[in-house]
C-alpha positions in Angstrom: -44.7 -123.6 -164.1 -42.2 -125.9 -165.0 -43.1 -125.2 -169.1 -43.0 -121.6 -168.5 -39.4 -121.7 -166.9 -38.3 -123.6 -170.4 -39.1 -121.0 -172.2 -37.8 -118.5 -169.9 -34.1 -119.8 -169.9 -32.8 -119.3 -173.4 -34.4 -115.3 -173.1 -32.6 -115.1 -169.6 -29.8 -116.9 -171.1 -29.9 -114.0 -174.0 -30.5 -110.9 -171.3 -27.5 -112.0 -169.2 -25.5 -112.8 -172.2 -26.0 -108.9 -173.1 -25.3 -108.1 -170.1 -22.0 -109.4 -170.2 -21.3 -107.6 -173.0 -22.7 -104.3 -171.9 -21.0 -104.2 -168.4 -17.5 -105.1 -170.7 -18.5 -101.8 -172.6 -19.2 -99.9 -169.1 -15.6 -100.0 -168.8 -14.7 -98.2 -172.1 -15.5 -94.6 -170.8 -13.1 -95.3 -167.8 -10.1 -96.5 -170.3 -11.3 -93.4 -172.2 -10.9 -90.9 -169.6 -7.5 -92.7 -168.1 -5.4 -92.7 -171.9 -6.6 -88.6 -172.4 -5.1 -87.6 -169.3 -2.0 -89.9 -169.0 -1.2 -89.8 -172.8 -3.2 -87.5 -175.0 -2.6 -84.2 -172.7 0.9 -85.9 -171.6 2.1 -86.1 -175.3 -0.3 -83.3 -177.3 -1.0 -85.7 -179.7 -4.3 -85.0 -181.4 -4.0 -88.1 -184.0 -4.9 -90.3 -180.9 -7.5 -88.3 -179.5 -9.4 -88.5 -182.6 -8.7 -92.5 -182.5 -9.9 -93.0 -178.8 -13.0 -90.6 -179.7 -13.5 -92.8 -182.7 -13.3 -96.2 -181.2 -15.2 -95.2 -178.1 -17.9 -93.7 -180.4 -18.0 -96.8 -182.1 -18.4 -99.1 -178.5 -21.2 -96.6 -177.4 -23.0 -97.4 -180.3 -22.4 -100.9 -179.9 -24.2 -100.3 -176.2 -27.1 -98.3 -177.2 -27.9 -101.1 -179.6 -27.4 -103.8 -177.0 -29.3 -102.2 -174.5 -32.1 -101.7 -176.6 -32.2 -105.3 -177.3 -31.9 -106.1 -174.0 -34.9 -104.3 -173.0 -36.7 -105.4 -175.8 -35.9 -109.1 -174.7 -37.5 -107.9 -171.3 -40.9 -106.6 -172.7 -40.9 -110.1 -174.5 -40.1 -111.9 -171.1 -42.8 -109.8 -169.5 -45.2 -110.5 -172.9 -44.4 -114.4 -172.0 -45.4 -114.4 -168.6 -48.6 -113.3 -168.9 -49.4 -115.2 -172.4 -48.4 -118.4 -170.2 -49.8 -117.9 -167.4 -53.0 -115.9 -167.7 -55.2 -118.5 -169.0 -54.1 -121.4 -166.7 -54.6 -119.0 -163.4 -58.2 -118.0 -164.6 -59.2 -122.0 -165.5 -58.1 -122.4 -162.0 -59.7 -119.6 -160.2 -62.6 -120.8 -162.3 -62.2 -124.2 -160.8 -61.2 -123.4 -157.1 -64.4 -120.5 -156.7 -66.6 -123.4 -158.3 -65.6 -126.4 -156.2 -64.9 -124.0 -153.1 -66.9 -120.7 -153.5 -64.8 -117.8 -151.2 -61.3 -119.8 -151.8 -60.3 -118.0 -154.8 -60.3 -114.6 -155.7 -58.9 -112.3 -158.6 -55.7 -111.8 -157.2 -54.1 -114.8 -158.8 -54.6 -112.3 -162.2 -52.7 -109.5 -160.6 -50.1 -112.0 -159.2 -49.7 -112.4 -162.6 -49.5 -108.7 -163.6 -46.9 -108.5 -160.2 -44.8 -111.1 -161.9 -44.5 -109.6 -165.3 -43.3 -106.0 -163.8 -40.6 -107.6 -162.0 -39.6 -109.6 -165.3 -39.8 -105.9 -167.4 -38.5 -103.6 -164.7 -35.1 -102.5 -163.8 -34.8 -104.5 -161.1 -34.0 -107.4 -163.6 -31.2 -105.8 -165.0 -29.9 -104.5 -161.9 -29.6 -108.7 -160.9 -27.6 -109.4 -163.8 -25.9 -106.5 -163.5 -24.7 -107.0 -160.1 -22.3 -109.8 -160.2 -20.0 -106.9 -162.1 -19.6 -105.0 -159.0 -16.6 -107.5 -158.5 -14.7 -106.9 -161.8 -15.4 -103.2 -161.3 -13.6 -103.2 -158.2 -10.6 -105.9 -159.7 -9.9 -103.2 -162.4 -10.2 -100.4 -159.6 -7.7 -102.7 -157.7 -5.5 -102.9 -160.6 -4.7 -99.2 -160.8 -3.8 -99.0 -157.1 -4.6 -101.4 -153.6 -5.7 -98.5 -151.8 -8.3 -97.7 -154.3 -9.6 -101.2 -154.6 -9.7 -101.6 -150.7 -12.2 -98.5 -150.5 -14.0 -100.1 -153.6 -14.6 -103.2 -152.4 -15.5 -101.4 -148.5 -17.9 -99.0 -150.4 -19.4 -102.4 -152.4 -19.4 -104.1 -149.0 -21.4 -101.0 -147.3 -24.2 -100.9 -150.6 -24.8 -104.6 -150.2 -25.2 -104.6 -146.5 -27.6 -101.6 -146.4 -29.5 -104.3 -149.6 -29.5 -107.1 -147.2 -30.6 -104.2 -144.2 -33.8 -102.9 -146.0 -35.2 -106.5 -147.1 -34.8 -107.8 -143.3 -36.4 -104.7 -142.0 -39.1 -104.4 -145.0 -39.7 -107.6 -145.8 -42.4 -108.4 -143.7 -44.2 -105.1 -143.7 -44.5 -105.8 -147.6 -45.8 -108.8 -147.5 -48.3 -107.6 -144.6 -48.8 -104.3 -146.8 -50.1 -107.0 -150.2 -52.1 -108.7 -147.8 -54.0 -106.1 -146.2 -54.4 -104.2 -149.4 -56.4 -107.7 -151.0 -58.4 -108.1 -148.3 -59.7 -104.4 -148.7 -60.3 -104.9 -152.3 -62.3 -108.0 -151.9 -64.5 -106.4 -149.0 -65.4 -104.0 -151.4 -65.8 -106.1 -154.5 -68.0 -108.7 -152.6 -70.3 -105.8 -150.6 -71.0 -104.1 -153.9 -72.6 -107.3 -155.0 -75.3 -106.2 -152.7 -75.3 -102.5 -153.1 -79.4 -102.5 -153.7 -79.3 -104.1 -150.1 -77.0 -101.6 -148.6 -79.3 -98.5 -150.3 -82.5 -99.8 -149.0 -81.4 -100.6 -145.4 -79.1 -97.9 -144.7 -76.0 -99.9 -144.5 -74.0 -97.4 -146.5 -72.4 -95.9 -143.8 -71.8 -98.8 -142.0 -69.9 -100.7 -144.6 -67.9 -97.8 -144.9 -67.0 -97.2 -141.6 -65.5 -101.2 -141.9 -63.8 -100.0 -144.8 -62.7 -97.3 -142.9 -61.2 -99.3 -140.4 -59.4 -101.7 -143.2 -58.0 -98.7 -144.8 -56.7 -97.3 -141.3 -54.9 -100.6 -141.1 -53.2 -100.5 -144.6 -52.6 -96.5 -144.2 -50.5 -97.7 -140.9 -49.1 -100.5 -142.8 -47.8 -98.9 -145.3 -46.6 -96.0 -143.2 -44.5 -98.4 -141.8 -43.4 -99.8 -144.9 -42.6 -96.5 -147.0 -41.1 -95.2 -143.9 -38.4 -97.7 -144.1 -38.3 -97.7 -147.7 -38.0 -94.9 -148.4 -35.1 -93.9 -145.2 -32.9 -97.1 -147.0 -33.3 -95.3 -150.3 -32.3 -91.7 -149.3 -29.4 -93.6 -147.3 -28.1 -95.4 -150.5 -28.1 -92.1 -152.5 -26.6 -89.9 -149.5 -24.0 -92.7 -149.0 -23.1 -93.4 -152.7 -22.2 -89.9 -153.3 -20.2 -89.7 -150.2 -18.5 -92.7 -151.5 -17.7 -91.3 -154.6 -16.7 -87.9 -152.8 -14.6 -90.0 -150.6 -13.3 -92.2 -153.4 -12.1 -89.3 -155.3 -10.6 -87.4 -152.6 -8.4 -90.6 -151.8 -7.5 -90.8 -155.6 -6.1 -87.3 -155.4 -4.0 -87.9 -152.2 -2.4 -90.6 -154.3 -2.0 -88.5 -156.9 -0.4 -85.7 -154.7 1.9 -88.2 -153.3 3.1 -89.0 -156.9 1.3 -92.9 -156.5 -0.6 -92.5 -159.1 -2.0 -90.4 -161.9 -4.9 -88.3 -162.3 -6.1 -90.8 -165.3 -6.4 -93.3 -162.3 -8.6 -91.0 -160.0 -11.2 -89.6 -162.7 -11.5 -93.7 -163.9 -11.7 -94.9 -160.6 -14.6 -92.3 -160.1 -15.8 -93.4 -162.9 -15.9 -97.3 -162.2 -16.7 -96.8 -159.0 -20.1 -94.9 -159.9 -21.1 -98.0 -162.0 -20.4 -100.5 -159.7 -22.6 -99.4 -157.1 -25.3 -98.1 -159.5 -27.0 -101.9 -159.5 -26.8 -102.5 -155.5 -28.4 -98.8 -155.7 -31.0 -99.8 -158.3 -32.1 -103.4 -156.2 -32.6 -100.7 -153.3 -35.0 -98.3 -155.4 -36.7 -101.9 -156.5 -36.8 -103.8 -153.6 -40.8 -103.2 -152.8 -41.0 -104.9 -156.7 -39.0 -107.4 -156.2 -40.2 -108.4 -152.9 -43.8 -108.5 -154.8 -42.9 -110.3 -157.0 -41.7 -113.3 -155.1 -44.4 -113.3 -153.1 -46.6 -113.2 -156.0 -44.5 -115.8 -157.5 -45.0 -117.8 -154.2 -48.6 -117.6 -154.6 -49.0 -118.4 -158.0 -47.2 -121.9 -157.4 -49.3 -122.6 -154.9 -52.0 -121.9 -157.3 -50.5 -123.9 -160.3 -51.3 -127.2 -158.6 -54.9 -126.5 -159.9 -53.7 -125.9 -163.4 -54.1 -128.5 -166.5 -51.7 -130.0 -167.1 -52.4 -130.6 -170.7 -51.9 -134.5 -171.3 -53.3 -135.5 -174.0 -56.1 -138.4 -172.8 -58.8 -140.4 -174.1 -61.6 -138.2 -175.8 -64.8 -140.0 -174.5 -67.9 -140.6 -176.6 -71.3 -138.5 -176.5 -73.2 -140.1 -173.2 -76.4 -141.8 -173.2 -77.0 -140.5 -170.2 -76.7 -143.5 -167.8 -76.3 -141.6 -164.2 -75.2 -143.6 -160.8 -73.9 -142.1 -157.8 -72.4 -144.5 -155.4 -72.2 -143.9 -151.5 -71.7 -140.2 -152.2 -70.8 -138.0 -148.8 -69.5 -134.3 -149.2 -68.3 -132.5 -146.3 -67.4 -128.7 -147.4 -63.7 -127.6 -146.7 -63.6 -126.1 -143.5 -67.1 -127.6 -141.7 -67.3 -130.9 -139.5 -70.8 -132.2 -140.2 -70.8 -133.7 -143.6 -73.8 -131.9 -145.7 -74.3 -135.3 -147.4 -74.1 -138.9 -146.6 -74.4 -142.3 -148.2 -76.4 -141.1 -150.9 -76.4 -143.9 -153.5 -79.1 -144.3 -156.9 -79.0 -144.8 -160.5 -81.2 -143.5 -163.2 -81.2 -145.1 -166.7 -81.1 -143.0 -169.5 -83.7 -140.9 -170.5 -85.3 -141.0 -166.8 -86.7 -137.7 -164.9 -86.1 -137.3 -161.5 -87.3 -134.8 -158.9 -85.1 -134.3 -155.4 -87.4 -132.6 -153.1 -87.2 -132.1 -149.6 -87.0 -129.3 -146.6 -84.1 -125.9 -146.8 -80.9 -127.3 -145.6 -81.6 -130.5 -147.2 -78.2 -130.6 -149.1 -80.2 -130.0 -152.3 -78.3 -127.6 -154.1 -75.5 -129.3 -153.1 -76.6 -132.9 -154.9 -77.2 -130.8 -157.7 -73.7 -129.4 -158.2 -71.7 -133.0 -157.6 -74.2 -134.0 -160.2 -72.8 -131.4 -162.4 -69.3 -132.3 -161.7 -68.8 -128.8 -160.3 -67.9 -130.1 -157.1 -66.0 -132.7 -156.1 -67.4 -135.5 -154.0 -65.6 -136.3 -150.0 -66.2 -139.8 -150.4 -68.1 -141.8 -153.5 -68.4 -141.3 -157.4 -70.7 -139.9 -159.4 -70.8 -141.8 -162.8 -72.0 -140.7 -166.2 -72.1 -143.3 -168.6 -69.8 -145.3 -166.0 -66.9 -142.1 -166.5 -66.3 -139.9 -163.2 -67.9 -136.8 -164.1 -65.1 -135.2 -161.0 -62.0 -136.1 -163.3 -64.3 -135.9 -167.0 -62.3 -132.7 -168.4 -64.7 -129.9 -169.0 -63.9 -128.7 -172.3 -65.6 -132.6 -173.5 -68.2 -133.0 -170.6 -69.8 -129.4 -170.7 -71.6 -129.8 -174.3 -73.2 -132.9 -172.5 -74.4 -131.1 -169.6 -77.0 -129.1 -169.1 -77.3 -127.1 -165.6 -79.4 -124.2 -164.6 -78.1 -122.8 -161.0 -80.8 -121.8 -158.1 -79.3 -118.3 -159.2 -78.7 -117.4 -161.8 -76.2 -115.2 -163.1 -75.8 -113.8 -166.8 -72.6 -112.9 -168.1 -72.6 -109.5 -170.3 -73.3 -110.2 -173.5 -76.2 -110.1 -175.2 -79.1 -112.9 -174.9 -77.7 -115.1 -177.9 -73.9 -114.7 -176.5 -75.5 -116.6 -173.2 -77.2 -119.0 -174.9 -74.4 -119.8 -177.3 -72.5 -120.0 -173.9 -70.2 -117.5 -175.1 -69.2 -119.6 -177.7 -69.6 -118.2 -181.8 -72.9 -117.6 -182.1 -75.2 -120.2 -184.6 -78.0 -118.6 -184.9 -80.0 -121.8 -186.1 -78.5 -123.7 -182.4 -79.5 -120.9 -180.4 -83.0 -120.2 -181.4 -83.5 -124.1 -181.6 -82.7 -124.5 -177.9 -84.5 -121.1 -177.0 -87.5 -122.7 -178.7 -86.8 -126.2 -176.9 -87.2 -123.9 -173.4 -90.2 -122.2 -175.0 -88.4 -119.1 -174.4 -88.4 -117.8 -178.2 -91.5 -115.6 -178.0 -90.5 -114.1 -174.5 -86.8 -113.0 -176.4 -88.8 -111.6 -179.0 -90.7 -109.2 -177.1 -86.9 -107.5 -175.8 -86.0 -104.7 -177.5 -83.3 -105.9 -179.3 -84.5 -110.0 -179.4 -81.7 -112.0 -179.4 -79.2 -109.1 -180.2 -80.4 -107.4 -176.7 -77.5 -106.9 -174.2 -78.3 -108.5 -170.6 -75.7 -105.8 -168.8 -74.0 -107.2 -165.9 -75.6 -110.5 -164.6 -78.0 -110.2 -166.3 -79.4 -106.9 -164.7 -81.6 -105.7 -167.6 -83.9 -108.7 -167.3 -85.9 -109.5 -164.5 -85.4 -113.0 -162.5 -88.1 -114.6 -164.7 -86.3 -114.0 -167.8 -82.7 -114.2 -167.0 -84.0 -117.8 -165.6 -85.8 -118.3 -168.7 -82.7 -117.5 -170.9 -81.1 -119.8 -168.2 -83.0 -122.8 -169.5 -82.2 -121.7 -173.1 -78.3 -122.0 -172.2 -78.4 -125.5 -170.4 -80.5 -126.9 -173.7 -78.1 -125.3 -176.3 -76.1 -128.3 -177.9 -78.7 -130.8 -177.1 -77.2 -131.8 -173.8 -77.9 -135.7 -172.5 -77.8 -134.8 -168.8 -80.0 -131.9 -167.9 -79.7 -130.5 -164.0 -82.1 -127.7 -163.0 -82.0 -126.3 -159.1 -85.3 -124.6 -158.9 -85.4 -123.9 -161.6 -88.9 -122.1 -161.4 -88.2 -120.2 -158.3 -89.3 -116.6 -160.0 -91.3 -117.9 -162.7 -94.5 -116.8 -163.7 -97.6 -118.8 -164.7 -96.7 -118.7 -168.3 -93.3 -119.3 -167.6 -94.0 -122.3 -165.2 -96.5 -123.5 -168.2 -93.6 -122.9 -170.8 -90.8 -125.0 -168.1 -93.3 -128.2 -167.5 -93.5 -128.5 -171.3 -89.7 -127.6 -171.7 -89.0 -131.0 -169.3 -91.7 -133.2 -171.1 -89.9 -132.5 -174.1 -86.8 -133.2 -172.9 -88.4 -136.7 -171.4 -89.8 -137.3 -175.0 -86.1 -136.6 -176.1 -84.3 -139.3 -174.1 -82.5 -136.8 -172.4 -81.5 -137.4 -168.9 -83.0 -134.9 -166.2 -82.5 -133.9 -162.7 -85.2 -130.8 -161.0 -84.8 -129.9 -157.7 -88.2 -128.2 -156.9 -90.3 -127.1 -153.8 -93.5 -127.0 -156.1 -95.5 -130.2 -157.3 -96.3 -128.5 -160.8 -93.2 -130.2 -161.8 -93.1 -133.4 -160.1 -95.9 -134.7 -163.0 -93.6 -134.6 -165.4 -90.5 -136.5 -163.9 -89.8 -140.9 -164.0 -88.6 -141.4 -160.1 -88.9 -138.9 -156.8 -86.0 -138.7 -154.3 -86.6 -137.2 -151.1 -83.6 -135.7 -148.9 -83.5 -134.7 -145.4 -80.6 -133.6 -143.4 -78.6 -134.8 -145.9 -79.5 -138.4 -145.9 -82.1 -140.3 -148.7 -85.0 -140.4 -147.1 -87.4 -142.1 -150.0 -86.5 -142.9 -153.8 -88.2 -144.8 -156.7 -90.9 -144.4 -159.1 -93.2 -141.1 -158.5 -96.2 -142.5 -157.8 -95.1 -145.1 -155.0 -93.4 -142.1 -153.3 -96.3 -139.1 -153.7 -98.2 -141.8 -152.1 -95.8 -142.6 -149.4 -96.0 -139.5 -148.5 -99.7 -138.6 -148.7 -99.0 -141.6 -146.1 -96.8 -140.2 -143.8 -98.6 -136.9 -144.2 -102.2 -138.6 -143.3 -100.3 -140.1 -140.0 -98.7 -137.2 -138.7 -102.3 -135.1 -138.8 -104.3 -138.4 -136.9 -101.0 -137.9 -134.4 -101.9 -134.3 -133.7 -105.9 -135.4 -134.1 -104.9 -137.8 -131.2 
């Protein structure tokens, strides 16, 4: 954030420096009404009515100019903030939803929407154009104390009903935002099983809880826009009784002979602009109020972001993997899902984790990646942290296929090519290293076919299939598949055991977590986990029989 507010300053620096120059203009209409009725009408003298029209003609022009400026200086502020900070939020909802599924959601993109409205808004302007409600009412003072008194009361009152509406709205705001993101997200993450929802008849259950979560926000934001809008109607009712008050006062002076009907129409005048910016923050406090809580939210948020220092840019890996007392315990949970886990594998070695659900399988599998981030231990590739490796070198190196999968819309050679510019010759090599290449061919479109949304043109065969194709693209050196044969076929689970010989043959590093023993022929070294713990590891054939061993004593047990 602290880059972003560097190259905010000089364009601030520029708005309020405008600013200054507009408000200074403001004041020429005023000086224009005050000389015609003191002097032009006084002393008939048409030669310096055409002079005052001609030089205030000239400042108006100045300030149409300068506002325009000013306001294009605001779309560029507003241009900036979301240039900045769009692709540093998404890396980092990217990040947090990996390493902490459910912890990050898609507001952090319209925080950043929230914070480039307030920065192209009114409410802006109004801020810098507040400050002059002061010299407004010193030149109101200057034509008479009286006047300058009520200036500075009716300033006072505008302020005061400012300061009112944000204690009283404040909260009912910020209780308004959150209720309305935790509707969207109900919706967003029950959609995601809308085939569910159809077959079981859930429909109108999940929409009598939205129901319920909309009730909420509708009284909400009742509350809210009921005060909102009662402060705004009171700012407009009581700026034009100021004004009406104002100007009857500038005609009692001017009936008593204390001053001159130049004075009153000016004062009016001045007195309009002054409280035009308190009036404005009113109309924009809900804006405003967004935008620091959004603002709030997004710093929270920029502790995930990169920081962009420049570091070492590690070599290609040979694939040497060690984990070393690894223990995760997921944020939020008080049993650990894994403990002292601790083994190597030289490069080039296959290994199969098996073991019962609940296991903390899937879990291994994702520290192994680097997704997540381990409670307690390392996890070494080539001796480097794979945790703190930055992913933009480490994920050409890795290759991981999820237990499910999900596609991103595109078509077949856009996944592969993970969404990277597509080389043809790189994505039918690694579709053919997953023996994957005749299945594409037999889509409609091949390689050019569009997957729709996750993937929901193919079936779980092939989008797994296409899965395999993505982890091998680049000629990864650490390969990590989580069942990776859950919906497979008998082709398919044909085409995946040759797919892992290959990549065996190839030197390339490989973890499978599997429930079936099709694939456990072609892997180096077996590790077995239960509840979380190692329960056997070493070479394949000294565990299979270890636990033909175990199996053998557990059915003489029950014989017994």
């Amino acid at each position: 954030m602290k880059p972003l507010w560097s190259e905010l300053r000089p364009l601030l620096g520029y708005i309020a420096a405008f600013s200054f120059v507009i408000n200074l203009l403001f004041l020429v209409p005023a000086f224009f009404t005050l000389q015609v009725f003191d002097r032009v009408i006084s002393s008939n003298s048409l030669e310096t009515l055409v002079v005052l029209l001609i030089g205030t003609g000239v400042a108006l022009l100045i300030l149409l100019l300068l506002d325009y400026v000013r306001t294009r200086l605001q779309n560029v502020l507003g241009n900036l903030v979301e240039e900045r900070l769009s692709p540093p939020v998404v890396n980092a909802i990217v990040q947090r939803a990996a390493r902490a599924p459910g912890s990050a959601r898609t507001e952090g993109i319209r925080d950043v929407a929230a914070l480039r409205n307030v920065f192209s808004a009114n409410g802006l302007i109004a801020v810098f154009d507040a400050p002059w409600v002061v010299v407004y009412v010193g030149v109101i003072w200057m034509f008479h104390p009286a006047l300058g008194l009520g200036a500075a009361f009716s300033a006072l009152l505008m302020l005061a009903l400012a300061w009112l509406n944000d204690r009283i709205s404040r909260r009912a705001l910020e209780d308004l935002q959150h209720e309305g993101r935790r509707a969207s997200q109900y919706v967003e993450s029950s959609l995601r099983n809308a085939e569910v929802l159809q077959a079981l008849g859930m429909t109108q259950r999940l929409l009598k809880r939205w129901r319920a979560l909309q009730d909420q926000i509708a009284a909400t934001q009742t509350s809210a826009s009921r005060s909102t809008v009662a402060f705004t109607a009171a700012t407009k009712a009581v700026r034009q009784a100021i004004q009406i008050l104002m100007l009857a006062l500038g005609a009692w002076l001017v009936l008593s002979q204390q001053a001159s009907a130049g004075v009153m129409i000016a004062t009016s005048i001045l007195l309009g602009r002054a409280v035009q910016p308190v009036e404005q923050l009113v109309g924009s406090w809900r804006l405003l109020i967004e935008g620091r809580a959004a603002y709030q939210r997004l710093f929270e948020l920029s502790r995930d972001f990169d920081r962009g220092e420049p570091g070492v840019v590690m070599p290609r890996p040979e694939g040497r993997l060690t984990v070393e007392n690894m223990a995760f315990l997921p944020p939020g949970a008080d049993n650990q899902v894994l403990s002292n886990i601790a083994f190597s594998l030289a490069a080039g070695e296959a290994l199969a984790v098996i073991g019962p659900s609940a296991a903390g399988k899937s879990t291994l599998a994702r520290l192994l990646t680097g997704v997540w981030k381990p409670t307690a231990g390392r996890v070494r590739l080539d001796g480097v942290d794979v945790a703190t490796w930055p992913r933009e070198q480490i994920g050409p190196y890795i290759g991981y296929v999820p237990q499910d999968v999900e596609l991103f819309d595109g078509t077949v050679a856009d996944n592969i090519a993970r969404l990277d510019k597509i080389n043809s010759e790189a994505v039918v090599d690694a579709a053919m290293r997953a023996n994957a290449h005749e299945m594409i061919l037999t889509l409609p479109k091949g390689y050019d076919t569009p997957v729709g949304e996750l993937g929901s043109r193919l079936s779980p065969g092939q989008r797994q299939r296409v899965a395999l194709a993505r982890a091998l693209y680049g000629n990864p050196q650490l390969v990590v598949l989580d069942e990776p044969n859950s919906n497979l076929d008998g082709d398919g689970e044909i085409a995946l055991a040759q797919a892992m010989g290959a990549l065996r043959r190839a030197g390339v590093t490989s973890i499978v977590v599997t429930h079936r023993p099709s694939l456990i022929a072609h892997v180096d070294k077996i590790l077995v986990l239960a509840a979380g713990r190692i329960q056997q590891f070493g070479p394949s054939g000294e565990v299979m029989k270890g636990m033909q061993r175990q199996a053998q004593v557990m059915v003489d047990q029950k014989a017994a």
